[in-house]
mmCIF file as Biopython writes it, N, C-alpha, C and O atoms, coordinates in Angstrom:
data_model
#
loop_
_atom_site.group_PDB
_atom_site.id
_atom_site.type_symbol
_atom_site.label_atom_id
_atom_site.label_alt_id
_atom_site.label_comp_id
_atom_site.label_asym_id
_atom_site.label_entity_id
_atom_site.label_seq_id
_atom_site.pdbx_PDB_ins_code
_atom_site.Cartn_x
_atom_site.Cartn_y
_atom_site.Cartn_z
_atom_site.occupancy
_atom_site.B_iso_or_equiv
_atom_site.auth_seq_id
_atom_site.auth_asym_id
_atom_site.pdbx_PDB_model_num
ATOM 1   N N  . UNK A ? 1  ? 21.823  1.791  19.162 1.0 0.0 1  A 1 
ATOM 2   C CA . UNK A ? 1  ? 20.438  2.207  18.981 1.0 0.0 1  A 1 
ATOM 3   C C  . UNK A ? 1  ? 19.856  1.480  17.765 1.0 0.0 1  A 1 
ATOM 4   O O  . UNK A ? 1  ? 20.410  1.609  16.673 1.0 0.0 1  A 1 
ATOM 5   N N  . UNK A ? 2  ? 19.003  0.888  17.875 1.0 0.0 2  A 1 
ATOM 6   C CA . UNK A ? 2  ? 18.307  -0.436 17.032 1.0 0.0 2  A 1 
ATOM 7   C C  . UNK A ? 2  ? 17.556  1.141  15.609 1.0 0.0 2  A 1 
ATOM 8   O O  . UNK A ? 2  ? 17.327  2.238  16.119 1.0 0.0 2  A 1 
ATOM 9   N N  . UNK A ? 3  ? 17.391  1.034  14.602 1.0 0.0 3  A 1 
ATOM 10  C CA . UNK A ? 3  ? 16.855  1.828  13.416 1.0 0.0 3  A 1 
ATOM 11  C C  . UNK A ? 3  ? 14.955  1.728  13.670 1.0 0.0 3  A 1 
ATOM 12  O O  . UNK A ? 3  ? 14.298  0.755  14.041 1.0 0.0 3  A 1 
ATOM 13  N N  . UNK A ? 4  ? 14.612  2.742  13.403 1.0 0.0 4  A 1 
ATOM 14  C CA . UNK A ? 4  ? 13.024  2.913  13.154 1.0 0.0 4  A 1 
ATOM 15  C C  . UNK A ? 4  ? 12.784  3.636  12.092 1.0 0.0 4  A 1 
ATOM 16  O O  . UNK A ? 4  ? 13.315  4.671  11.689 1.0 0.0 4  A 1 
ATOM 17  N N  . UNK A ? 5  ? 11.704  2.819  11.563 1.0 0.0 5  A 1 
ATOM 18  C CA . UNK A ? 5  ? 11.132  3.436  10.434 1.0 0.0 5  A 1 
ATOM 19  C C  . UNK A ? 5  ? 9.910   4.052  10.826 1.0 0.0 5  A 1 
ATOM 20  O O  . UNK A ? 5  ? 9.350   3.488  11.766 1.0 0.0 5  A 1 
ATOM 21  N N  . UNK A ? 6  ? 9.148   5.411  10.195 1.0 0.0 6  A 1 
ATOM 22  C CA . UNK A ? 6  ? 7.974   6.066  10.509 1.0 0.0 6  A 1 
ATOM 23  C C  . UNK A ? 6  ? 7.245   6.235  9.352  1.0 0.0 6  A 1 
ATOM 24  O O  . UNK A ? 6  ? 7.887   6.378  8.311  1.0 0.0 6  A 1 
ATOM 25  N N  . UNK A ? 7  ? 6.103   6.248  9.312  1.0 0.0 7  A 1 
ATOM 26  C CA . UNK A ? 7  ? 5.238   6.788  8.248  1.0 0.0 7  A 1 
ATOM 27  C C  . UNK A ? 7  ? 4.364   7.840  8.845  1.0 0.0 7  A 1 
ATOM 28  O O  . UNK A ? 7  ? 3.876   7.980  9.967  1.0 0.0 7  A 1 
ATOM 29  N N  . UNK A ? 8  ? 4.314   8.633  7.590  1.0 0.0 8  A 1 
ATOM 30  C CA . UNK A ? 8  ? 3.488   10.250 8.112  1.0 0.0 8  A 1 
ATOM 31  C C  . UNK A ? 8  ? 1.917   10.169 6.993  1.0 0.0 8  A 1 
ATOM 32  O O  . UNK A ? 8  ? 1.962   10.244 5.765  1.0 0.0 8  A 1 
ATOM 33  N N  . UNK A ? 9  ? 0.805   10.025 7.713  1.0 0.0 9  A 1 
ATOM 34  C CA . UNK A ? 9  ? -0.267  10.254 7.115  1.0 0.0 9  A 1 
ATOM 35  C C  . UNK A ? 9  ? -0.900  11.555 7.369  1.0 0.0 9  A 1 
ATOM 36  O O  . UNK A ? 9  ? -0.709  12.229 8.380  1.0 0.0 9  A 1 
ATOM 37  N N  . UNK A ? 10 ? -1.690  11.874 6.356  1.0 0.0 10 A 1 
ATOM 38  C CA . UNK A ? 10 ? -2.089  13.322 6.168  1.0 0.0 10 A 1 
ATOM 39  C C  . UNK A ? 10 ? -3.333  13.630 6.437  1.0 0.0 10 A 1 
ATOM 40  O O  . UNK A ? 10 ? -4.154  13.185 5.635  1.0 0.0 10 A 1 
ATOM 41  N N  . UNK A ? 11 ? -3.837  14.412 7.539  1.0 0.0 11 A 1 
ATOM 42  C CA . UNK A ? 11 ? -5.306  14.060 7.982  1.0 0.0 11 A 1 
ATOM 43  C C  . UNK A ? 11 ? -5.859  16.054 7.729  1.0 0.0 11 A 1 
ATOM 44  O O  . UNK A ? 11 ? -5.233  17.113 7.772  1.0 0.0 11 A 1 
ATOM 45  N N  . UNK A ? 12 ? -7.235  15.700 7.490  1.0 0.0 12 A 1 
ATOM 46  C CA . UNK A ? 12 ? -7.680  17.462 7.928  1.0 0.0 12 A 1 
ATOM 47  C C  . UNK A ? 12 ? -8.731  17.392 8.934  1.0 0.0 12 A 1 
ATOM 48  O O  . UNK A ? 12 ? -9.713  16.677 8.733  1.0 0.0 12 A 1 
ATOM 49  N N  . UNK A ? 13 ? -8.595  18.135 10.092 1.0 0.0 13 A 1 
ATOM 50  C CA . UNK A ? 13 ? -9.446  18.535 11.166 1.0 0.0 13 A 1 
ATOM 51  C C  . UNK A ? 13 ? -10.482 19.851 10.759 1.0 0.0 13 A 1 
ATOM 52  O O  . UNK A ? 13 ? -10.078 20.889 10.236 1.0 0.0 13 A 1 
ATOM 53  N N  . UNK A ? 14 ? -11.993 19.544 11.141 1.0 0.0 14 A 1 
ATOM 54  C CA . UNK A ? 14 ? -12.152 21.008 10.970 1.0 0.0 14 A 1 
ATOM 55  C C  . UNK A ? 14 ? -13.201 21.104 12.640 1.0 0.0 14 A 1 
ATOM 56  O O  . UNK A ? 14 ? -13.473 20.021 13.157 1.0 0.0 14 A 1 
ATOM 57  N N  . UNK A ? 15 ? -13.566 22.053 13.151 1.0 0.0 15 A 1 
ATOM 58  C CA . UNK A ? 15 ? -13.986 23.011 13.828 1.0 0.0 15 A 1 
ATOM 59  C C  . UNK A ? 15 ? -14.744 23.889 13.738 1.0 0.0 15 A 1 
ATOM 60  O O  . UNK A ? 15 ? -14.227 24.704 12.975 1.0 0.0 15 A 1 
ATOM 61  N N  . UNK A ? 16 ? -16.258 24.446 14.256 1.0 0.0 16 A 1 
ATOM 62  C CA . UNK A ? 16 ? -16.771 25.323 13.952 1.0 0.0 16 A 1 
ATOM 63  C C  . UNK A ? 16 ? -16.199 26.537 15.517 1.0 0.0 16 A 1 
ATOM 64  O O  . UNK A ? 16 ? -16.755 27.613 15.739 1.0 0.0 16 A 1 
ATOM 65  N N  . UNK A ? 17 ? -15.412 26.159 16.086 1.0 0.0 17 A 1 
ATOM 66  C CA . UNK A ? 17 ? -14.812 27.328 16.969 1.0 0.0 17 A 1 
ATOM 67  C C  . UNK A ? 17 ? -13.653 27.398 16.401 1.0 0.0 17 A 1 
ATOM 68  O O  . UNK A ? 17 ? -13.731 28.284 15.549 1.0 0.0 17 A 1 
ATOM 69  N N  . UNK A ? 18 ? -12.223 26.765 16.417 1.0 0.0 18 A 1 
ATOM 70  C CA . UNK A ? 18 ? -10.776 27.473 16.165 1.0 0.0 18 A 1 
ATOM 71  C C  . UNK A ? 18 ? -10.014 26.515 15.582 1.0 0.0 18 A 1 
ATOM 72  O O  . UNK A ? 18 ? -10.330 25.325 15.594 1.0 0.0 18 A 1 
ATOM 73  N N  . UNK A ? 19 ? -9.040  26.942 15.075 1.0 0.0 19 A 1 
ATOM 74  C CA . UNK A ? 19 ? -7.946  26.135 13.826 1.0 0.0 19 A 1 
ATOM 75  C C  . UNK A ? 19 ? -6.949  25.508 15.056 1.0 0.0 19 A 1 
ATOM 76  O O  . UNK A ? 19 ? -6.060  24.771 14.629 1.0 0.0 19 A 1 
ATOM 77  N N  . UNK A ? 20 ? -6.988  25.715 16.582 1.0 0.0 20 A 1 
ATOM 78  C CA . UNK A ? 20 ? -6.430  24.835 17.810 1.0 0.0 20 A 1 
ATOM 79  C C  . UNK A ? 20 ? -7.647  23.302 17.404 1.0 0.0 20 A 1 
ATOM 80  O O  . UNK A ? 20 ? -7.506  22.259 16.766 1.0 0.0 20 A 1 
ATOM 81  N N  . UNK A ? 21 ? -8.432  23.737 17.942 1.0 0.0 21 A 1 
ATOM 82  C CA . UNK A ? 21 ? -9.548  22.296 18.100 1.0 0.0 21 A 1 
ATOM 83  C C  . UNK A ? 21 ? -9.784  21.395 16.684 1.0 0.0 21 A 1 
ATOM 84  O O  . UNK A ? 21 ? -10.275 20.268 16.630 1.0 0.0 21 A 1 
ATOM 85  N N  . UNK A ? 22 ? -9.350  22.121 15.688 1.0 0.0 22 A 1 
ATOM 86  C CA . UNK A ? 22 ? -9.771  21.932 14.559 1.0 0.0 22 A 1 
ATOM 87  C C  . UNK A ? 22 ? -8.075  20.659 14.135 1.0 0.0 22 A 1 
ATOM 88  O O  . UNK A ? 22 ? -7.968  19.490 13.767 1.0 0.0 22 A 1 
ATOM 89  N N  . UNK A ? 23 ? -7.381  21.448 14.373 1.0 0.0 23 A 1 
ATOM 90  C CA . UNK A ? 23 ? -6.202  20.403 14.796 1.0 0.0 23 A 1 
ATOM 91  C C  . UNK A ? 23 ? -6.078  19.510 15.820 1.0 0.0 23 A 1 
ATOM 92  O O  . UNK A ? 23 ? -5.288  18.577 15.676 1.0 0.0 23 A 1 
ATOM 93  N N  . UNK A ? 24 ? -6.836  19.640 17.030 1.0 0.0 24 A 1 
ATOM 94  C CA . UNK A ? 24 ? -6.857  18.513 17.654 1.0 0.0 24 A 1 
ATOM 95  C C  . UNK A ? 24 ? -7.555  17.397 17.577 1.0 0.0 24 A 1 
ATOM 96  O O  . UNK A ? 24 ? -7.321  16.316 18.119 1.0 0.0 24 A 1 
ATOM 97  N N  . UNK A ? 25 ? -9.063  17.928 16.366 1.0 0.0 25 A 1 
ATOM 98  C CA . UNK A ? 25 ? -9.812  16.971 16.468 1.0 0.0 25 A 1 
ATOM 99  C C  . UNK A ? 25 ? -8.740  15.907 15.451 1.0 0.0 25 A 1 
ATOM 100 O O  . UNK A ? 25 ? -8.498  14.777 15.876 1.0 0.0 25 A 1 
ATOM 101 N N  . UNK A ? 26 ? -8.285  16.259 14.431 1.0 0.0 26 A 1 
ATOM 102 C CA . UNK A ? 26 ? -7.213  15.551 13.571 1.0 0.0 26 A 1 
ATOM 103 C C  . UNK A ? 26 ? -6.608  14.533 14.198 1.0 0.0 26 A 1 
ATOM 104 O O  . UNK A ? 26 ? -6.822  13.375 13.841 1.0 0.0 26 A 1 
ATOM 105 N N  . UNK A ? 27 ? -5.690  14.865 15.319 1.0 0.0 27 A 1 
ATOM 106 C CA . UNK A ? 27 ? -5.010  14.372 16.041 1.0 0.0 27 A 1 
ATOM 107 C C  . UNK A ? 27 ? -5.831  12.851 16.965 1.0 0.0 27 A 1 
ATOM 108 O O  . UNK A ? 27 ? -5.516  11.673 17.134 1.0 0.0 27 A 1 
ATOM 109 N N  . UNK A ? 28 ? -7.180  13.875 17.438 1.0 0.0 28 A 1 
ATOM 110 C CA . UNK A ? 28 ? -7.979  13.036 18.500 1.0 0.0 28 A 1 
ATOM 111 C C  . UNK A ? 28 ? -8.096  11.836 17.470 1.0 0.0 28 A 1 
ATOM 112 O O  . UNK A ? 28 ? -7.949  10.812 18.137 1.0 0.0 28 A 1 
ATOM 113 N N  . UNK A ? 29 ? -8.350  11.424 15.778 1.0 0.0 29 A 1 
ATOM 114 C CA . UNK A ? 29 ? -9.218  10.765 15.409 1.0 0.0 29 A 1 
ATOM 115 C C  . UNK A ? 29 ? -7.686  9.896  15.088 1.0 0.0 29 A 1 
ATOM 116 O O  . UNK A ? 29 ? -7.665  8.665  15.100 1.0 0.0 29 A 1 
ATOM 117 N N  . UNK A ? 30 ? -6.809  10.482 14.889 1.0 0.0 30 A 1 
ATOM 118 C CA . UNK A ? 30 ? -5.501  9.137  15.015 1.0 0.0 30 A 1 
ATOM 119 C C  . UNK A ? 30 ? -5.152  8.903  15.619 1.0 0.0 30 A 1 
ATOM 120 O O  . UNK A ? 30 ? -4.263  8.098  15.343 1.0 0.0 30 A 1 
ATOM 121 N N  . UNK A ? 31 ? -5.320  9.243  17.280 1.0 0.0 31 A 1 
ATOM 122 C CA . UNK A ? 31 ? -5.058  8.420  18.132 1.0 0.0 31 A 1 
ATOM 123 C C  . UNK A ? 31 ? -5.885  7.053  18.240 1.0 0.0 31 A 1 
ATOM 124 O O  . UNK A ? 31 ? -5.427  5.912  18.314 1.0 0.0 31 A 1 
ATOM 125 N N  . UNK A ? 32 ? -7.087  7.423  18.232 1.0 0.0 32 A 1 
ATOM 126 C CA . UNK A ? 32 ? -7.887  6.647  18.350 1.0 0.0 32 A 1 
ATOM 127 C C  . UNK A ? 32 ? -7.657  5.494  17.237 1.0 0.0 32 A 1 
ATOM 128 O O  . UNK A ? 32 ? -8.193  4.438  17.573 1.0 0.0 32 A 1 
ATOM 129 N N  . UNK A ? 33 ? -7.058  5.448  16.123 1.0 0.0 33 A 1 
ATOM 130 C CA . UNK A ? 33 ? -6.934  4.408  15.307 1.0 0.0 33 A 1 
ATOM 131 C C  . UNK A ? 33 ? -5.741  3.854  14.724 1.0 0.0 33 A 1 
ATOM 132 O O  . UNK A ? 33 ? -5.649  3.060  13.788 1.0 0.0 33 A 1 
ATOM 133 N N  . UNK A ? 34 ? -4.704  4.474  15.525 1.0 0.0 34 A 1 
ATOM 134 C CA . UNK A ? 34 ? -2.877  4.469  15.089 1.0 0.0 34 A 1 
ATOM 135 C C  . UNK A ? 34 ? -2.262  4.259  16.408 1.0 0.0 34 A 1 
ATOM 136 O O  . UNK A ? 34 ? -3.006  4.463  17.366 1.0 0.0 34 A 1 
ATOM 137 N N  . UNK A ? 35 ? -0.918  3.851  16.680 1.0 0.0 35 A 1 
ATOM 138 C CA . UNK A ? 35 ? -0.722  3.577  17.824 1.0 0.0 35 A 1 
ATOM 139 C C  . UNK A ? 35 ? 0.954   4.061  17.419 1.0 0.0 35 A 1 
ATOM 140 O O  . UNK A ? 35 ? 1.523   4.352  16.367 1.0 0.0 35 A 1 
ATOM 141 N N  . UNK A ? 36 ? 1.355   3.969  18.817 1.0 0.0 36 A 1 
ATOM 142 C CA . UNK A ? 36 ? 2.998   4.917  18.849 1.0 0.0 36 A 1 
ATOM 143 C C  . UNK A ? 36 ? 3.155   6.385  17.988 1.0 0.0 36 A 1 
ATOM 144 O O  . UNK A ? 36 ? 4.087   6.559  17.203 1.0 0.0 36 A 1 
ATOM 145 N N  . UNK A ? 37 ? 1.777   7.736  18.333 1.0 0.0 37 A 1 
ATOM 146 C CA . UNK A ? 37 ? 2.175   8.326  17.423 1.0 0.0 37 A 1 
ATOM 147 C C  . UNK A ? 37 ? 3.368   9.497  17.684 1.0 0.0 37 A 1 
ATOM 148 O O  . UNK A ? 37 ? 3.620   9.632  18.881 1.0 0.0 37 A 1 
ATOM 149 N N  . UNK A ? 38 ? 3.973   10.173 16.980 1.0 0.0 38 A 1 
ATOM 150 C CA . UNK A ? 38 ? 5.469   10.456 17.685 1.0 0.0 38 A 1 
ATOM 151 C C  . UNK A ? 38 ? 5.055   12.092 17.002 1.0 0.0 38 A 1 
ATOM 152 O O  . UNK A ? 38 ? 4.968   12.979 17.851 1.0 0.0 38 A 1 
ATOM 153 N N  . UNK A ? 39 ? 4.884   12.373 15.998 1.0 0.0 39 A 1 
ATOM 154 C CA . UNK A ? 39 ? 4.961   13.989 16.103 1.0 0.0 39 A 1 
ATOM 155 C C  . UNK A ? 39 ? 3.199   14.445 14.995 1.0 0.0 39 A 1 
ATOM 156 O O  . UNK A ? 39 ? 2.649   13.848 14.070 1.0 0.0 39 A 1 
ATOM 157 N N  . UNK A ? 40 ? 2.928   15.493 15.591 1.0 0.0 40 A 1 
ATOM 158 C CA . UNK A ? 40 ? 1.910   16.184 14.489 1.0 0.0 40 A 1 
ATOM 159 C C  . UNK A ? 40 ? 2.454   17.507 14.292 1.0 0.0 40 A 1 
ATOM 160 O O  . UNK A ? 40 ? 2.902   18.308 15.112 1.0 0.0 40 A 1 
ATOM 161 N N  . UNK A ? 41 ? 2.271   17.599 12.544 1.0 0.0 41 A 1 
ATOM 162 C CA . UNK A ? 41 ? 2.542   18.457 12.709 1.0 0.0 41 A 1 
ATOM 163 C C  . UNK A ? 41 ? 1.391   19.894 11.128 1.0 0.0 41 A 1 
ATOM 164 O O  . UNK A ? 41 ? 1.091   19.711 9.948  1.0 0.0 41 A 1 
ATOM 165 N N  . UNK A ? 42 ? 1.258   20.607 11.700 1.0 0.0 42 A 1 
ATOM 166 C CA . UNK A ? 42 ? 0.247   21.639 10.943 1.0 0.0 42 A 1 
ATOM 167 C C  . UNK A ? 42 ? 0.478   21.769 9.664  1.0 0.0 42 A 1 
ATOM 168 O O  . UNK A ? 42 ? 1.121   20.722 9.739  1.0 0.0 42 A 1 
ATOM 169 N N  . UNK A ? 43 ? 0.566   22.040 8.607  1.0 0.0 43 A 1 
ATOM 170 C CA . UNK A ? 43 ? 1.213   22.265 7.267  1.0 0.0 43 A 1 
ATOM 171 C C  . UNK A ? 43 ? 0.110   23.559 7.240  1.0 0.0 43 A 1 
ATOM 172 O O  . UNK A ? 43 ? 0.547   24.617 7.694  1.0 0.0 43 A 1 
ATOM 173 N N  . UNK A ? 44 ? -1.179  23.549 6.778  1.0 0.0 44 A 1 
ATOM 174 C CA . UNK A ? 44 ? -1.973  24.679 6.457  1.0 0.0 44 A 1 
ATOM 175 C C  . UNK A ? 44 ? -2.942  24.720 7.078  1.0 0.0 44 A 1 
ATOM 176 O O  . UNK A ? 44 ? -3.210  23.706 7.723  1.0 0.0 44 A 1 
ATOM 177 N N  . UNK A ? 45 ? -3.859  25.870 7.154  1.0 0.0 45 A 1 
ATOM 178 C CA . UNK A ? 45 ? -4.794  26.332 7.890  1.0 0.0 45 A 1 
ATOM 179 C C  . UNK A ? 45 ? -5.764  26.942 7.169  1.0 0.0 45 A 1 
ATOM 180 O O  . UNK A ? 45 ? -5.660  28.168 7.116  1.0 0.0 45 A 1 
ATOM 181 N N  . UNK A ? 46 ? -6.652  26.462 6.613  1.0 0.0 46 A 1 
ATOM 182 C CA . UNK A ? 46 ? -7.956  27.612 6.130  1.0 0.0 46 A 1 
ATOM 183 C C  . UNK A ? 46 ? -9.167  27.699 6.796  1.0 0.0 46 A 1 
ATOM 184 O O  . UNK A ? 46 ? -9.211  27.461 8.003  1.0 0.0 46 A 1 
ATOM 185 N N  . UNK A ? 47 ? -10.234 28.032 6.119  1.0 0.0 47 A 1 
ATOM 186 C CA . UNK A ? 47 ? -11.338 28.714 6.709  1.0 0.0 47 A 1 
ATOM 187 C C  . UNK A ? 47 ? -12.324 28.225 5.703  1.0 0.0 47 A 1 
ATOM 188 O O  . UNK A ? 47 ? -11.847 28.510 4.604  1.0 0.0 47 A 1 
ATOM 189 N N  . UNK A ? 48 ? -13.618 27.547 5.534  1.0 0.0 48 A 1 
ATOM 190 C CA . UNK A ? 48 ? -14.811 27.589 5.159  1.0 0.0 48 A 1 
ATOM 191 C C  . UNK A ? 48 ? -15.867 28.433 4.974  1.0 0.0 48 A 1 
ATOM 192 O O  . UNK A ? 48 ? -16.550 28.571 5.989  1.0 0.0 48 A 1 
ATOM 193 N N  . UNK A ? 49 ? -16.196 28.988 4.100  1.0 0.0 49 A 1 
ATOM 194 C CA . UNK A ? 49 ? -16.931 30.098 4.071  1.0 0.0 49 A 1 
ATOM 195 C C  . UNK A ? 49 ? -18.216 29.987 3.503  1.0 0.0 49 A 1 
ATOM 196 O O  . UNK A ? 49 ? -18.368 29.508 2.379  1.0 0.0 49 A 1 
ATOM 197 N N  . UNK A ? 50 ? -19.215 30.421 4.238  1.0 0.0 50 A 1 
ATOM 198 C CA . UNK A ? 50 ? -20.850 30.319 3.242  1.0 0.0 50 A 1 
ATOM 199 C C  . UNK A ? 50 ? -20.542 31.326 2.356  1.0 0.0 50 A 1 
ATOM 200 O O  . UNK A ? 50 ? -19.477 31.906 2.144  1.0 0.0 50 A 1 
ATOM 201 N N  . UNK A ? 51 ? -21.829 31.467 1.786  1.0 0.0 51 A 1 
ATOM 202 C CA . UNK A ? 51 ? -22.257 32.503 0.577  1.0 0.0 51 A 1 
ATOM 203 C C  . UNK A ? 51 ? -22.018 33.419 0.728  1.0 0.0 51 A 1 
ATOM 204 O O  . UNK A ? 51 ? -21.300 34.040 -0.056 1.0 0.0 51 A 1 
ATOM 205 N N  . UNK A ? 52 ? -22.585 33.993 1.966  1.0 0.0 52 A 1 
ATOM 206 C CA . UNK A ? 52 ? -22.002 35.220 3.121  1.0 0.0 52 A 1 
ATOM 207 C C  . UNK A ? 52 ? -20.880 35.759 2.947  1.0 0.0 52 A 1 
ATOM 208 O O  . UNK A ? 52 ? -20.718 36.869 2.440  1.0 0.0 52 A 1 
ATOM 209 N N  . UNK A ? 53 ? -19.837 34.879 3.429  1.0 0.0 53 A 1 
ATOM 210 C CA . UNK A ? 53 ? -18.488 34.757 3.650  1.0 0.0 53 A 1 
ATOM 211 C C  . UNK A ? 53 ? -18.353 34.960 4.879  1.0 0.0 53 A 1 
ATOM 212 O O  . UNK A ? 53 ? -17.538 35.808 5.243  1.0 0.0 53 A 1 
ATOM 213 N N  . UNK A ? 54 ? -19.083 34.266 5.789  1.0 0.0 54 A 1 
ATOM 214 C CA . UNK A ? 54 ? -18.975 33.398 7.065  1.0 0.0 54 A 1 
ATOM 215 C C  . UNK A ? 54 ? -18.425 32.904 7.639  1.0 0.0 54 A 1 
ATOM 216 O O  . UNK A ? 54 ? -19.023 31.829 7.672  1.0 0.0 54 A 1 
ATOM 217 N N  . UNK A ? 55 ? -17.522 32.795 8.296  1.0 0.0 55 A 1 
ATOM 218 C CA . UNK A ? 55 ? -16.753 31.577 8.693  1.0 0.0 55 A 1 
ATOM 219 C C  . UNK A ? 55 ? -17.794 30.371 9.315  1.0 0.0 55 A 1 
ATOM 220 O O  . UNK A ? 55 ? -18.217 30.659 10.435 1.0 0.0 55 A 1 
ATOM 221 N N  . UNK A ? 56 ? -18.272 29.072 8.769  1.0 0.0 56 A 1 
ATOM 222 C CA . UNK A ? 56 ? -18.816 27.941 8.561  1.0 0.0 56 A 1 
ATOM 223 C C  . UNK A ? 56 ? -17.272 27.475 9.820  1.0 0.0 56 A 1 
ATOM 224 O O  . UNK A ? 56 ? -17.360 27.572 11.044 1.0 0.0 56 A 1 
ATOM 225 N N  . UNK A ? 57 ? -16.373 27.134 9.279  1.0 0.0 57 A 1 
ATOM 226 C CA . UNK A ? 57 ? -15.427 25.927 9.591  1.0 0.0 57 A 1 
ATOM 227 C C  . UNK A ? 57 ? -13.943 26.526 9.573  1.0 0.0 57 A 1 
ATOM 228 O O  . UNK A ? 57 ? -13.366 27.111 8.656  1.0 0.0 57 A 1 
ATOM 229 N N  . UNK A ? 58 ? -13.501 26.210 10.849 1.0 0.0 58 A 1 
ATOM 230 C CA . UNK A ? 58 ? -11.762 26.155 10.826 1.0 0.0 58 A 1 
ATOM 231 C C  . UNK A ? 58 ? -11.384 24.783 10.578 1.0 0.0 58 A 1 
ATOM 232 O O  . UNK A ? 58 ? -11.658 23.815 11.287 1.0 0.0 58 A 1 
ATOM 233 N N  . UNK A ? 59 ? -10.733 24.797 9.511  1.0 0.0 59 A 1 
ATOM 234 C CA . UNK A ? 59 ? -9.604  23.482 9.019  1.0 0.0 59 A 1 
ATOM 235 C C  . UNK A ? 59 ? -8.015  23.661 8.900  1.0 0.0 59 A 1 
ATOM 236 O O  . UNK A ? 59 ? -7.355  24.595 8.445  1.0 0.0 59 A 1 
ATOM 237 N N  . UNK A ? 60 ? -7.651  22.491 9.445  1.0 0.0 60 A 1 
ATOM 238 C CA . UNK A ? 60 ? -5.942  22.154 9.812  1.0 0.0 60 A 1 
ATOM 239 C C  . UNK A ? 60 ? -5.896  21.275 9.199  1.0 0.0 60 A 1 
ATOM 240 O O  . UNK A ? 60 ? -6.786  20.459 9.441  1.0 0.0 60 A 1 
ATOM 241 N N  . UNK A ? 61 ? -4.586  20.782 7.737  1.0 0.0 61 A 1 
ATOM 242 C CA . UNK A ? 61 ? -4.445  19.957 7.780  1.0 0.0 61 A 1 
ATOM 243 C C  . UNK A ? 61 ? -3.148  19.692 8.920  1.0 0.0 61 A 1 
ATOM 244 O O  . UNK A ? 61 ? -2.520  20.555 9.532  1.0 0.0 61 A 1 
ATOM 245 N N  . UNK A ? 62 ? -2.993  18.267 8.973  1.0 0.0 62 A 1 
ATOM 246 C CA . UNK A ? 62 ? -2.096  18.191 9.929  1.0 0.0 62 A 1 
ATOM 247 C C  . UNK A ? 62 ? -1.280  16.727 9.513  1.0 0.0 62 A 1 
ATOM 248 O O  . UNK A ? 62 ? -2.001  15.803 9.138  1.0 0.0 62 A 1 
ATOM 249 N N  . UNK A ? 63 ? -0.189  16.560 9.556  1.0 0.0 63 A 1 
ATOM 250 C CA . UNK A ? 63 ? 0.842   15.288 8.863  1.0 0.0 63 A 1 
ATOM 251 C C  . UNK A ? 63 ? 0.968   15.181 10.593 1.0 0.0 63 A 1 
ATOM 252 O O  . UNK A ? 63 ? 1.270   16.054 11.407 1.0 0.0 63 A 1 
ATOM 253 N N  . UNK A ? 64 ? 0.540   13.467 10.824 1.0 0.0 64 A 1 
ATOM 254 C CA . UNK A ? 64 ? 0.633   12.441 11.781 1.0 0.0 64 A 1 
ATOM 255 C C  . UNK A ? 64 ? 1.854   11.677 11.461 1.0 0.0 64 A 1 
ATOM 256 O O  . UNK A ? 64 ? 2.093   11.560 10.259 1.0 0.0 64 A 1 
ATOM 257 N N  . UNK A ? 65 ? 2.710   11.112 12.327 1.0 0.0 65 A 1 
ATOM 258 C CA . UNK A ? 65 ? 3.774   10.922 12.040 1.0 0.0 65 A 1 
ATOM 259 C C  . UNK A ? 65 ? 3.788   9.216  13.426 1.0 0.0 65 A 1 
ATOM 260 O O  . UNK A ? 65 ? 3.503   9.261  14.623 1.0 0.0 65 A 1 
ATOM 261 N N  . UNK A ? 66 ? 4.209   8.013  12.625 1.0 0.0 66 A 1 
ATOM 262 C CA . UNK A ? 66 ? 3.763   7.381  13.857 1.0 0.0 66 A 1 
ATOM 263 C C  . UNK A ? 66 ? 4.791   5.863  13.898 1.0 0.0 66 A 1 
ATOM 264 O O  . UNK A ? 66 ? 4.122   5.106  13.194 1.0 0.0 66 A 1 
ATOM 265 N N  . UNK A ? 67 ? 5.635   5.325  14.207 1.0 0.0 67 A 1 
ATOM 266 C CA . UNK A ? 67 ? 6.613   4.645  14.426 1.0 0.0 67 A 1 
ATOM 267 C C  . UNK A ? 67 ? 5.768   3.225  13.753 1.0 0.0 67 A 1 
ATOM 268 O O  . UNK A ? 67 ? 4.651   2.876  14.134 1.0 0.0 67 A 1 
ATOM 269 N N  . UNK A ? 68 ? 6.387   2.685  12.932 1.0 0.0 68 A 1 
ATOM 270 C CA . UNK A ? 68 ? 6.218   0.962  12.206 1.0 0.0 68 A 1 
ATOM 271 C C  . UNK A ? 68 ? 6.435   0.110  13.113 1.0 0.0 68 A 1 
ATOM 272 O O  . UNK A ? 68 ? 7.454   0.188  13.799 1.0 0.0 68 A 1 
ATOM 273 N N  . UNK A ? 69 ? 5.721   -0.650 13.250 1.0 0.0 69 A 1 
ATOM 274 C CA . UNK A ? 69 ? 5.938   -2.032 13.927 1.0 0.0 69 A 1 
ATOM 275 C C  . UNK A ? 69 ? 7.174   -3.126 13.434 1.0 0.0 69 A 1 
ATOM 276 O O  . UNK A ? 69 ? 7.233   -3.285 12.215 1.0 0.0 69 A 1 
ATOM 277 N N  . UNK A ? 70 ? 7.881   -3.673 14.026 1.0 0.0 70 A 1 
ATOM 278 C CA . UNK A ? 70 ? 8.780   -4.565 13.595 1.0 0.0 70 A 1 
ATOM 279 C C  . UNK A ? 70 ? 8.424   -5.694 13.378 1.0 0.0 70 A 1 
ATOM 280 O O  . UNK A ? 70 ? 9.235   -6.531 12.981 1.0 0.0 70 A 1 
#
């Protein structure tokens, strides 16, 4: 089995419906600009709040994880 190296970049998604979409948008925006990506994964989850204390925004960060080119 030949060795691979990966690098994990750290992205935050947010959402004005749910901390699901809010992580996928994360995901959606490194696919679109990274290639071979191999795992995502959630670390934290908060919430945006107006003055109110509103929920404004669901945010995910999320660590992208994506195989090096040789």
């Amino acid at each position: 089995m030949a060795e691979s190296v990966y690098k994990i970049v750290e992205l935050i998604g947010s959402s004005t419906e749910s901390w699901e979409k809010a992580a996928a948008a994360a995901v959606g925006k490194a696919r679109s600009s990274l290639r071979d990506l191999r795992i995502a994964e959630v670390t934290k989850l908060d919430m945006h709040l107006d003055d109110d204390g509103n929920i404004v925004a669901y945010r995910a960060k999320v660590n992208v994880s994506f195989k090096m080119e040789d």
